[in-house]
C-alpha positions as CSV (number, residue, x, y, z in Angstrom):
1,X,10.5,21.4,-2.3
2,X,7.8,22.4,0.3
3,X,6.6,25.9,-0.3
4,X,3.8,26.2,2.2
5,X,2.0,24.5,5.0
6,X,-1.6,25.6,6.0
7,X,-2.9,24.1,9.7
8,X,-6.4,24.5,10.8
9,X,-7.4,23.6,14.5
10,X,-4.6,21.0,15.0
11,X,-4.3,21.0,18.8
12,X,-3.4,24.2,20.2
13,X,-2.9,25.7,16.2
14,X,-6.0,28.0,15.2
15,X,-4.8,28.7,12.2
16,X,-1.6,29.2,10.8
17,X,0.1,29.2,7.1
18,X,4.1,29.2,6.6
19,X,5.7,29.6,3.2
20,X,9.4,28.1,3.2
21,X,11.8,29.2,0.7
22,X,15.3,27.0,-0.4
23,X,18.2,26.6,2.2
24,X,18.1,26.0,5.8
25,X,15.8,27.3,7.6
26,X,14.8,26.6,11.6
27,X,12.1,26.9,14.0
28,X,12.6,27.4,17.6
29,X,10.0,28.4,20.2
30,X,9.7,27.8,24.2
31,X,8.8,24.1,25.1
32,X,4.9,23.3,24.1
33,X,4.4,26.2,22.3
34,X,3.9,23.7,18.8
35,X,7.3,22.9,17.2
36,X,6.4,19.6,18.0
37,X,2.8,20.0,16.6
38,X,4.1,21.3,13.1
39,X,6.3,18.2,12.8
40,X,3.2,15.9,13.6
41,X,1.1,18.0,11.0
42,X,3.8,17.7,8.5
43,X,4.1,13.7,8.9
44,X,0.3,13.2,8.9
45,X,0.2,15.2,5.2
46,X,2.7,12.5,4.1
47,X,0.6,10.0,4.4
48,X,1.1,9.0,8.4
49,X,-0.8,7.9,11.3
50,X,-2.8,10.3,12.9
51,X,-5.3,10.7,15.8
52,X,-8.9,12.5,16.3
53,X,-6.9,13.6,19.3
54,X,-5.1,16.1,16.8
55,X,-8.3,18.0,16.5
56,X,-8.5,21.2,18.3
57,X,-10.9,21.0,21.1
58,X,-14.5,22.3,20.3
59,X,-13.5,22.0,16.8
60,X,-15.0,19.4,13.6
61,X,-12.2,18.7,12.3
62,X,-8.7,19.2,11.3
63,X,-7.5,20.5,7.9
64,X,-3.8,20.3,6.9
65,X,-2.7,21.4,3.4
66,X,1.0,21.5,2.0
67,X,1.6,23.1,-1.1
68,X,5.5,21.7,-3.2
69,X,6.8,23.2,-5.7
70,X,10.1,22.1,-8.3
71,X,8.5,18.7,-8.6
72,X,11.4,16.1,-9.9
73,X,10.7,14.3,-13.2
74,X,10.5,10.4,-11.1
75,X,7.8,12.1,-8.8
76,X,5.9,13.3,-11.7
77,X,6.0,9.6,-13.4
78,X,4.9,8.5,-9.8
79,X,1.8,11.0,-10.3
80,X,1.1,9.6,-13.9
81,X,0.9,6.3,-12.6
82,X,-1.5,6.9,-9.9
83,X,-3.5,8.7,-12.1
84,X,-3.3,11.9,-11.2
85,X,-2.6,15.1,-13.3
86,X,0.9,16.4,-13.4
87,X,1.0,20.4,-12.8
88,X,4.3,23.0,-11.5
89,X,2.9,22.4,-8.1
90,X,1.8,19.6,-6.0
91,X,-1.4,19.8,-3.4
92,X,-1.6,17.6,-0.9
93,X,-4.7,18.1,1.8
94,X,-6.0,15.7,4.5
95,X,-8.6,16.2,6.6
96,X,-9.2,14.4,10.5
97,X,-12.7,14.8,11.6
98,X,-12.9,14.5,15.5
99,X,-15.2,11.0,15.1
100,X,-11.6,9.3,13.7
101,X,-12.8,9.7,10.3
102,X,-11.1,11.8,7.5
103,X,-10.0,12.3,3.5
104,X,-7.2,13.0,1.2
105,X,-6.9,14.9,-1.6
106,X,-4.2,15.1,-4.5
107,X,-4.3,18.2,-6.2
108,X,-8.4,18.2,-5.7
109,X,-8.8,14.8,-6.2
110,X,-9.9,11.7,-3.8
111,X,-6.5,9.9,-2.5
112,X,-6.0,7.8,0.5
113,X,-3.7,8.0,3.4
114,X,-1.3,5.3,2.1
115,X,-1.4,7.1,-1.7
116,X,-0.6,10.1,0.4
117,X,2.8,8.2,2.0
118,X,3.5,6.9,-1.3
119,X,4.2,10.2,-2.8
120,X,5.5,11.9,0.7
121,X,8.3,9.3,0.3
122,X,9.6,11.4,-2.8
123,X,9.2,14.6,-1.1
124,X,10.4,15.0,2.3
125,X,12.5,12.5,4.9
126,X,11.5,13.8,8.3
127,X,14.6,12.6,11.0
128,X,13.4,13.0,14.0
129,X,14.5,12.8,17.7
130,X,13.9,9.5,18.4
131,X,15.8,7.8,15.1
132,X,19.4,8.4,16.7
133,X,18.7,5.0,18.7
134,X,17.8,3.3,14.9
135,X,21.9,3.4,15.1
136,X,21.8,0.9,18.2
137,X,20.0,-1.7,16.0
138,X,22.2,-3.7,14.3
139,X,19.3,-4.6,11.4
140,X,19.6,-1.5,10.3
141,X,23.3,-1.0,9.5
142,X,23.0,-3.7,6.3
143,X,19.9,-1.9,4.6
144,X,22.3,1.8,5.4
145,X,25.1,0.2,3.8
146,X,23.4,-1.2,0.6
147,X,21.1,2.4,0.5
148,X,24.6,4.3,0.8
149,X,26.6,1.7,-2.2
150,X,23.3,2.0,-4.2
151,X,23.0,-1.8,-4.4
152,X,19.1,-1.8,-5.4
153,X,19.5,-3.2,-9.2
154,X,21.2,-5.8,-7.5
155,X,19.5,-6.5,-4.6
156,X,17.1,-7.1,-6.4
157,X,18.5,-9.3,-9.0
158,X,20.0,-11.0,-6.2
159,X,16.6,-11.2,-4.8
160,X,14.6,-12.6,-7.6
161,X,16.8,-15.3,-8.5
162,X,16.8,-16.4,-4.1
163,X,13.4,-16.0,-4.4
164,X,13.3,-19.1,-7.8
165,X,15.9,-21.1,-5.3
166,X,13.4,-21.2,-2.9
167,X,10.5,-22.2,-4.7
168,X,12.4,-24.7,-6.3
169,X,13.8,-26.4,-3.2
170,X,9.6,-26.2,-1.6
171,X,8.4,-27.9,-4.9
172,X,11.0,-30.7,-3.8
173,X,10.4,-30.7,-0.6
174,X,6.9,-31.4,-0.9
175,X,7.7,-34.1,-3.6
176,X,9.9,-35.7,-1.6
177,X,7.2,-37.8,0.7
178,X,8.6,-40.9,2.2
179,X,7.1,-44.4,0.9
180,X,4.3,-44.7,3.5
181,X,3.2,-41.2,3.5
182,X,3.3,-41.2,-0.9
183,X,1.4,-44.7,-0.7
184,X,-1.3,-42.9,1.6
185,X,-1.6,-39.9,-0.3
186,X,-1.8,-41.6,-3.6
187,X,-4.9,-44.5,-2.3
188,X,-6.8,-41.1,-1.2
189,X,-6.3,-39.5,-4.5
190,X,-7.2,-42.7,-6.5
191,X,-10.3,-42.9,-4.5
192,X,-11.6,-39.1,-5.0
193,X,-10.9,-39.1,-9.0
194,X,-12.6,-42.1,-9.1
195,X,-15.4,-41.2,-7.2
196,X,-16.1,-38.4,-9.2
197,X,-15.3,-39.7,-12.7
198,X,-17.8,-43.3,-12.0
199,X,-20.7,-40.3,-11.0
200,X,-20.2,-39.4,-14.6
201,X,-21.2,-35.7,-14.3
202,X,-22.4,-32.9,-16.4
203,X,-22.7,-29.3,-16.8
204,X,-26.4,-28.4,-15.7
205,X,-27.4,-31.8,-14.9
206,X,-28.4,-31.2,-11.5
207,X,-31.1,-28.2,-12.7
208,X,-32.2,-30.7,-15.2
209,X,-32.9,-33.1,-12.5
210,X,-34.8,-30.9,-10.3
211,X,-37.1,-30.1,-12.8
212,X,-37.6,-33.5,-13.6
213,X,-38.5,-34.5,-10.1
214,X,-40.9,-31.3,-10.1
215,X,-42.8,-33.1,-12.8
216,X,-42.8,-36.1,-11.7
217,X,-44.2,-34.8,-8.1
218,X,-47.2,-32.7,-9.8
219,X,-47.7,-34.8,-13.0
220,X,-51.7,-35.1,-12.4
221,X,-51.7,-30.8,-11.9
222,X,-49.9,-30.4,-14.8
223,X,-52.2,-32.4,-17.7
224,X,-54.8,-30.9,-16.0
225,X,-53.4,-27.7,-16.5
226,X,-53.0,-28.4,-20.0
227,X,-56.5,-30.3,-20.9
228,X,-58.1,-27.0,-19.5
229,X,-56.0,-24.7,-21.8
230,X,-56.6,-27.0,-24.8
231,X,-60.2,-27.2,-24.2
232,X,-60.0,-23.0,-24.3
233,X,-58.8,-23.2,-27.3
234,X,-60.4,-25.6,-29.2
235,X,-64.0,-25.7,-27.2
236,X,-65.9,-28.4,-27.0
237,X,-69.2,-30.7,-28.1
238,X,-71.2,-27.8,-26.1
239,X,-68.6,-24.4,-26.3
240,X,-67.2,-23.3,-29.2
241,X,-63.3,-22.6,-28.0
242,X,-61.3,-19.4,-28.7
243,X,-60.0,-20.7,-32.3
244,X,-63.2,-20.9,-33.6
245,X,-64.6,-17.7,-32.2
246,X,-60.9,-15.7,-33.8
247,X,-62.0,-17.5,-37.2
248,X,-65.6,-16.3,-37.2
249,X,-64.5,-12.8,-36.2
250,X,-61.3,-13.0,-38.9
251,X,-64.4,-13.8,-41.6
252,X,-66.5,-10.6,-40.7
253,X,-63.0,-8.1,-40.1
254,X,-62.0,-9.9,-44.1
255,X,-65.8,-8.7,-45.0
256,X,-66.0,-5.3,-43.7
257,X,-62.0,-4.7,-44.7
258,X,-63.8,-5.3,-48.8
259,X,-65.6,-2.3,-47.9
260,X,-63.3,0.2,-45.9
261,X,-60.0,-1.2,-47.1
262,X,-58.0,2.1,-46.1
263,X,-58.4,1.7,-42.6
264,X,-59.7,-2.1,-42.1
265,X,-57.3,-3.8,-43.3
266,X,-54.5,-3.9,-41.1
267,X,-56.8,-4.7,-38.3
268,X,-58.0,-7.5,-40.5
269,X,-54.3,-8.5,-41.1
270,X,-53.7,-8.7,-37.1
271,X,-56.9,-10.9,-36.3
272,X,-55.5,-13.1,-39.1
273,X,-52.0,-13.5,-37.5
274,X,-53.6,-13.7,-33.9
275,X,-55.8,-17.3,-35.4
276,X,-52.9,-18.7,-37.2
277,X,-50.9,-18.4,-33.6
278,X,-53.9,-19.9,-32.1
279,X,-54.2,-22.9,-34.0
280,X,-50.2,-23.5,-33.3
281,X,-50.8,-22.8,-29.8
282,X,-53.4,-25.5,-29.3
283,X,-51.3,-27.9,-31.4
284,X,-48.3,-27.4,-29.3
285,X,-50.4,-27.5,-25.9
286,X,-51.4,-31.2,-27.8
287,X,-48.2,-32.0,-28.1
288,X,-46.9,-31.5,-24.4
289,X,-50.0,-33.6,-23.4
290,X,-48.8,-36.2,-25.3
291,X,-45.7,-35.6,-24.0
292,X,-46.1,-35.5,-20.0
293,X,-49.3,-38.2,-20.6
294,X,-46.1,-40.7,-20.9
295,X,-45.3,-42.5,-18.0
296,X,-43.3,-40.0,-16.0
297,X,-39.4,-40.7,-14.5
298,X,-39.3,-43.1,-11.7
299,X,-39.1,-40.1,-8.9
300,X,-37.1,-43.0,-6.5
301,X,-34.3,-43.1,-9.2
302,X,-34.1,-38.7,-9.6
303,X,-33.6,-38.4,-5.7
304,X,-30.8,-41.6,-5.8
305,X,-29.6,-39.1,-8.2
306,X,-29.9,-36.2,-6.4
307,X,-28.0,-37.7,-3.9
308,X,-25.4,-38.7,-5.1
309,X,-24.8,-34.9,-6.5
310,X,-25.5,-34.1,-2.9
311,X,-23.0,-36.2,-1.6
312,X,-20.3,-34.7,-4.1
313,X,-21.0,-31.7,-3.4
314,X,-20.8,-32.0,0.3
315,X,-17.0,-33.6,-0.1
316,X,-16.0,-32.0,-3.5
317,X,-17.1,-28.2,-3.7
318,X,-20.7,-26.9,-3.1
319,X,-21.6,-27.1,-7.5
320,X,-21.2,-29.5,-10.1
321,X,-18.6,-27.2,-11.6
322,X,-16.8,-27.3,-8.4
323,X,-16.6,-30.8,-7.9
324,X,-15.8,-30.9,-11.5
325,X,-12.8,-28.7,-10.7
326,X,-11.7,-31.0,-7.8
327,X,-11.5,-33.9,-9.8
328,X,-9.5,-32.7,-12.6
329,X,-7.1,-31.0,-9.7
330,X,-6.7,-33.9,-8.0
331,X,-6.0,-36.2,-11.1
332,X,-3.1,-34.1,-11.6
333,X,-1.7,-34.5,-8.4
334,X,-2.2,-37.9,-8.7
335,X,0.3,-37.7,-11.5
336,X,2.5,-35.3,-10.5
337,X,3.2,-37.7,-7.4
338,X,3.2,-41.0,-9.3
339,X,5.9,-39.3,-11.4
340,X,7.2,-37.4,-8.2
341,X,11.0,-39.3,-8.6
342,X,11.5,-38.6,-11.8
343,X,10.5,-34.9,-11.2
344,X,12.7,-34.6,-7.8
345,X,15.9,-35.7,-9.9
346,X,15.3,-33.2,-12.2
347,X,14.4,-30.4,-9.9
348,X,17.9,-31.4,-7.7
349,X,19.9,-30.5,-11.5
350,X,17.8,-27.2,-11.3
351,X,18.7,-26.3,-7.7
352,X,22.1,-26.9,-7.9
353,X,22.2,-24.7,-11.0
354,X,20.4,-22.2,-9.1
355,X,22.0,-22.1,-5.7
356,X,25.2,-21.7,-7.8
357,X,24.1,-18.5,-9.5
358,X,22.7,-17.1,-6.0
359,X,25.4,-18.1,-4.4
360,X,27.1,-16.1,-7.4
361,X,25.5,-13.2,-7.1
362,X,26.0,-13.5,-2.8
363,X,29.9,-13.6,-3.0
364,X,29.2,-10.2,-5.4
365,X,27.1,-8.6,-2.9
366,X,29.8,-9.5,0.0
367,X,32.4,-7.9,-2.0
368,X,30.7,-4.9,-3.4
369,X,29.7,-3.7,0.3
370,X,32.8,-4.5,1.9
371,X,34.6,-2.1,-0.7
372,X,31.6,0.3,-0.2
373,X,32.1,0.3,3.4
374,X,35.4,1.9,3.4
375,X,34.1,4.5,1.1
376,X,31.3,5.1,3.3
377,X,33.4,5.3,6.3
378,X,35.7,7.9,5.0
379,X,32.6,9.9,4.1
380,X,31.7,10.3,7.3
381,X,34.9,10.3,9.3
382,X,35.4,13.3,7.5
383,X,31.9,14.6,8.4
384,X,32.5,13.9,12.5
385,X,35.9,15.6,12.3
386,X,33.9,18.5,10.9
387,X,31.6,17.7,13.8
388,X,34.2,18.1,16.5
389,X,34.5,14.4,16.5
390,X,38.0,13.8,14.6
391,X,39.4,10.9,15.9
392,X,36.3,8.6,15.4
393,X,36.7,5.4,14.2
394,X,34.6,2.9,12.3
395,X,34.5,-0.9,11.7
396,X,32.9,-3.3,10.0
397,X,32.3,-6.9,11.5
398,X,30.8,-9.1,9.2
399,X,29.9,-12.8,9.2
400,X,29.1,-15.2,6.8
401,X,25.1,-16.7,7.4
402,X,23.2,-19.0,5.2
403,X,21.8,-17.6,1.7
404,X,18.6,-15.2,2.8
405,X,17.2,-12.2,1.3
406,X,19.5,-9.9,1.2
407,X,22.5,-12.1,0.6
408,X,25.0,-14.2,3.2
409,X,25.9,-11.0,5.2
410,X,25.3,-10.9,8.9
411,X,27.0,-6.9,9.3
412,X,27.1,-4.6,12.2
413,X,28.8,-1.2,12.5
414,X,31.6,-1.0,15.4
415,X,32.4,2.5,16.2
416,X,34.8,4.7,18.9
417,X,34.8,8.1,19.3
418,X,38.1,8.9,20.7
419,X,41.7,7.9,19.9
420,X,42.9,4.7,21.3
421,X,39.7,3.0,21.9
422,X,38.4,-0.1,20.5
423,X,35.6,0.6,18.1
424,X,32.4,-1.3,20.1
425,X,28.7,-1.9,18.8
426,X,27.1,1.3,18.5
427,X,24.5,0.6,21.4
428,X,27.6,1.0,24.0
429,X,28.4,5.2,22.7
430,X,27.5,6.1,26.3
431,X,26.8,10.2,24.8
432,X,22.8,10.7,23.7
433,X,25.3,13.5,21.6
434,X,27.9,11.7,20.4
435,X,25.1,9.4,18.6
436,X,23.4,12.2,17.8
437,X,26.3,13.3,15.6
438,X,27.1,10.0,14.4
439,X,23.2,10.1,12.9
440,X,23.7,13.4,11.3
441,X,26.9,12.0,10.1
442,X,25.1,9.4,8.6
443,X,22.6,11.1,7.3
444,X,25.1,14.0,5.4
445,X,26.8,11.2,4.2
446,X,23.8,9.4,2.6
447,X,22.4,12.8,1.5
448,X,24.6,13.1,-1.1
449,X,23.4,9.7,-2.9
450,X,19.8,10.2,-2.7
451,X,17.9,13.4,-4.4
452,X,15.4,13.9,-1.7
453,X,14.5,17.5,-2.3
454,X,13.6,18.0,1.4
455,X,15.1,17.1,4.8
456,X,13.4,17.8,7.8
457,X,15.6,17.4,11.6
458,X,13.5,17.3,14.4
459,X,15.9,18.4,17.6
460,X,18.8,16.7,16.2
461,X,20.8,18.5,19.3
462,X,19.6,16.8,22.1
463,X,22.9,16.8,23.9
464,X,24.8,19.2,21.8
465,X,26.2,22.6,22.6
466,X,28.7,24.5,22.3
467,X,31.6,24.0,19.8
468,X,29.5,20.9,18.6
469,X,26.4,22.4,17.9
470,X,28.0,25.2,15.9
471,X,29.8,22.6,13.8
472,X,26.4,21.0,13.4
473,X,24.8,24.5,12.1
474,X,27.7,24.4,9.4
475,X,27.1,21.2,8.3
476,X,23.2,21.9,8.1
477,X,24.1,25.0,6.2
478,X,26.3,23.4,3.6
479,X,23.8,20.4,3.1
480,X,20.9,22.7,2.2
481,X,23.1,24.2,-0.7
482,X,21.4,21.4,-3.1
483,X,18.5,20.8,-0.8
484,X,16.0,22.7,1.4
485,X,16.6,21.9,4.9
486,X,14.2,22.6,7.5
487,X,15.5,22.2,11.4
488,X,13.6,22.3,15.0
489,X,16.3,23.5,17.2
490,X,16.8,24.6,21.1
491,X,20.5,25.7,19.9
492,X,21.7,29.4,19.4
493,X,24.6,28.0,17.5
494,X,22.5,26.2,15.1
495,X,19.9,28.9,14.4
496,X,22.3,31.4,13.9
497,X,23.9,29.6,10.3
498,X,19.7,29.2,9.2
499,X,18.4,31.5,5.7
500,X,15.7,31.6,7.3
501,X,14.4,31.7,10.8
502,X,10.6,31.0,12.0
503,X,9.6,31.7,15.8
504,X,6.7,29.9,17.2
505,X,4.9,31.1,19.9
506,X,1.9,30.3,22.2
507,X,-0.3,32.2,23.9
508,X,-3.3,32.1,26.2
509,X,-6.7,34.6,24.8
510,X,-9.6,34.6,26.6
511,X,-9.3,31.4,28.3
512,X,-7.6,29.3,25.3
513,X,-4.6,28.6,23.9
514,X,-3.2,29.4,20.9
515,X,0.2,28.9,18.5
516,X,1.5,31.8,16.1
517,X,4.0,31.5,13.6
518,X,6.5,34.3,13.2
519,X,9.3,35.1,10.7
520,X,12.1,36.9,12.4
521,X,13.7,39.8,10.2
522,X,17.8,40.7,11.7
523,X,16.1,42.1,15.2
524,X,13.6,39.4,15.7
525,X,16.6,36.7,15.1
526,X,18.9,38.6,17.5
527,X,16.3,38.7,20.3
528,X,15.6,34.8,20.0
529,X,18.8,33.9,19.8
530,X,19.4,35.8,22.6
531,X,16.8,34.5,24.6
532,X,17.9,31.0,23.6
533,X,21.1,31.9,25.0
534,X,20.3,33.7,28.1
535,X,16.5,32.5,28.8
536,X,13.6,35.2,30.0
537,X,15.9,37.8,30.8
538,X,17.8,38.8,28.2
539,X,20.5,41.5,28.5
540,X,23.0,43.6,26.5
541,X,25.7,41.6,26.4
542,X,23.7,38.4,25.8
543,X,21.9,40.8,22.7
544,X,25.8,41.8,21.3
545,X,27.1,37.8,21.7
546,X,23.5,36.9,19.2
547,X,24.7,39.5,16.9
548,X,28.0,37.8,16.7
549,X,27.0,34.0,16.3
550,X,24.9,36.0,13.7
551,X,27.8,37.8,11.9
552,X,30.4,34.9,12.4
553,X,27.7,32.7,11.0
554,X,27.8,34.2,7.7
555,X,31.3,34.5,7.2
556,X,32.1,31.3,4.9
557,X,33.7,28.1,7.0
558,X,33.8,29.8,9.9
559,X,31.2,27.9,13.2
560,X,29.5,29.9,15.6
């Protein structure tokens, strides 16, 4: 359940924090004074698009937080999984700078907008004044009906095993090349495995290579390299070299360490180590000599070498491993095609098995939602006679389509609003209020299925008044008795059933504008209704008919 909403310098909002209690409860103000501003502030918390246009002018940024309270057990699993901790209220912050950047926060910690709608989904379903027309689609009447019979377990059943059919029958499809094109594909193949298996390649071989070639390109540099360092070491006819020198000095540290053994002879030990390394390093230094003094790789046959790795690589994958890769891949296409009939036979056994069970699991899904639909239409025909709408009527025309999705139903909702009409496609209710009652219809109807904790109508009674609109308030009312229900309304007859009532106002201080949120006690609520009623001026009697939507309001089943 919401509890509170803070908004800092959204558009013409300041400042302003609201705490909403359980029940119904409705906000109603003069046109642009920010009904419509707290609706986008509350969307843009759940996770929705926003706009630097939502900052306040002269202002950083925008801060929005929205506090919930009586969190349900599959939202606090939802938390869990996201990683975040799970406490008896819920935090939710974002933050719109006025450069287009911004942050989210869960409960203090880092989130991101779509984390944010992830959540919001379990917490509040905004209907707002624009959704009525949803009706007119007919796409949207199949996902209402399955939402309404509660067919998700087997939707998606349904969905999974579609979902095999299909990959089934593309496997096939793409085995099933005609002679000429299977010919084709299987010479091209051939060729690349061959090409890369005669190359005969190896892990590593093309470093190795490269260093070869390095050598044989700077072999004279190298031995001279070498000599030089050997000669260092081992001196010559004229120069005694650095192992000689380390032996001589190892003979005098050995004769002083007799004398002062306590603190000579570790040094003594050192020296003695550093010769015996010596001696190996001149023998190996020898030994590479030796080595690179042979004749050195023919450097014509390392760069045929090279590229031919080159050329590989240019076709096959830009390293050895890669073209590696690439060959064993296409070997087992190779295969897979060369033994392509005798694996089309056998996947044709394994659609046919499949397409049964889908089609299985199809003829369920037709039956189920045709015997939900008359459920579903009884549901609400008796919530549009309580809507002033009793002799309403409601069909379903369905038509058989091939295997999709969501099944082999093509369905659309016909519907008539008066007695002895023809129920028509819902686009052709001529009344913006007549659909508008047929959405709350739907939605009352659907309420009762889901466990959203809040609903939140945005001017559901755009074309409403009167006897209709009182009817509406009752229905709100009576809906909010498991549920909070929060309403933007321009109707007397629909604020007057509310448990609460919030007036927002605007006004113009020293040159700006601002919004302020009010909660109306008994007088406050009379005087707005009234001036709902009646407009700027409001009089006695239009004060006295406020007090009675008030008072007829409360009395149980009675409309205003």
């Amino acid at each position: 359940m919401l509890s509170e909403i803070t908004i800092e310098n959204v558009a013409v909002i300041e400042k302003a924090s609201v705490a909403f209690g359980p029940g119904f409860t409705v906000l109603t103000g003069e046109t642009g004074a920010g009904k419509s501003i707290m609706i986008d502030s509350i969307n843009a918390i759940l996770g929705g698009r926003t706009s630097k246009d939502l900052v306040r002018s002269g202002a950083q940024k925008a801060c929005l937080w929205a506090r919930f309270s009586s969190l349900s057990a599959p939202l606090r699993e939802s938390l869990c999984r996201l990683g975040y901790e799970t406490e008896e209220e819920l935090l939710l912050y974002r933050e719109i700078s006025s450069d287009g950047k911004g942050q989210c926060r869960v409960n203090g910690s880092p989130a991101t907008a779509s984390i944010l709608k992830e959540i919001g989904a379990a917490l509040i379903q905004v209907h707002g004044q624009h959704d009525n027309h949803s009706l007119t689609n007919p796409a949207k009447h199949l996902p209402l009906l399955d939402l309404y019979a509660g067919h998700g377990p087997l939707l998606q059943e349904y969905y999974s095993m579609y979902n095999n059919l299909v990959l089934l029958q593309k496997e096939k499809d793409d085995l099933s090349l005609n002679e000429a094109e299977k010919a084709r594909k299987i010479d091209l193949l051939q060729y690349e495995v061959d090409e890369i298996q005669n190359a005969q390649l190896s892990a590593g071989e093309e470093e190795e290579l490269l260093e070869r070639r390095n050598v044989a390109r700077n072999q004279k540099a190298l031995l001279e390299a070498l000599f030089a360092a050997r000669q260092a070491l081992a001196g010559t006819e004229d120069l005694e070299g650095a192992v000689a020198l380390l032996g001589q000095a190892s003979q005098q540290v050995d004769a002083a360490a007799d004398i002062a053994a306590g603190t000579l002879a570790p040094l003594a030990d050192t020296l003695r180590d550093t010769l015996y390394n010596a001696r190996e390093w001149e023998g190996e230094i020898g030994q590479s000599i030796e080595e690179y003094s042979q004749e050195a790789d023919s450097l014509d046959e390392i760069e045929a070498r090279l590229d031919i790795l080159y050329r590989l690589k240019q076709k096959y994958g830009s390293t050895l491993e890669e073209v590696l890769s690439y060959g064993q891949r296409a070997e087992e296409e190779l295969q897979r095609i060369e033994t392509s009939q005798e694996r089309v036979e056998q996947l044709s056994a394994e659609i046919e098995t499949q397409h049964k069970a889908v089609q299985a699991l199809a003829d369920k899904l037709t039956k189920e939602r045709e015997k939900a639909f008359e459920q579903f239409f009884k549901e609400i025909r008796d919530s549009l006679a309580a809507l002033n709408m009793p002799g309403a009527r409601m069909e379903l025309r369905r038509k058989t389509v091939p295997l999709g999705p969501t099944g082999q139903d093509e369905i659309e909702f016909l519907f008539s609003a008066n007695p002895g009409e023809t129920p028509k496609p819902m686009a052709k209710i001529a009344s913006g209020g007549e659909l508008a009652r047929v959405m709350l219809a739907f939605k009352n109807t659907l309420a009762r299925r889901d466990e959203m904790p809040t609903v939140i109508y945005d001017e559901i009674d755009t074309g409403i008044s009167g006897q209709a609109a009182g009817k509406i308030g009752r229905m709100l009312k009576d809906t909010a008795g498991d549920r909070q229900v929060i309403c933007v309304t321009h109707t007397a007859q629909i604020a007057a059933f509310a448990d609460e009532h919030l007036y927002i106002e605007k006004m113009v201080e020293k040159g700006r504008t601002f919004t302020k949120i009010h909660r109306l006690d008994e007088k406050g609520r009379v005087g707005e209704l009234a001036r709902i009623v009646s407009g700027d001026k409001v009089t006695s009697a239009a004060l006295a008919n406020a007090q009675e939507m008030l008072s007829l309001a409360r009395q149980p089943g009675q409309n205003s």
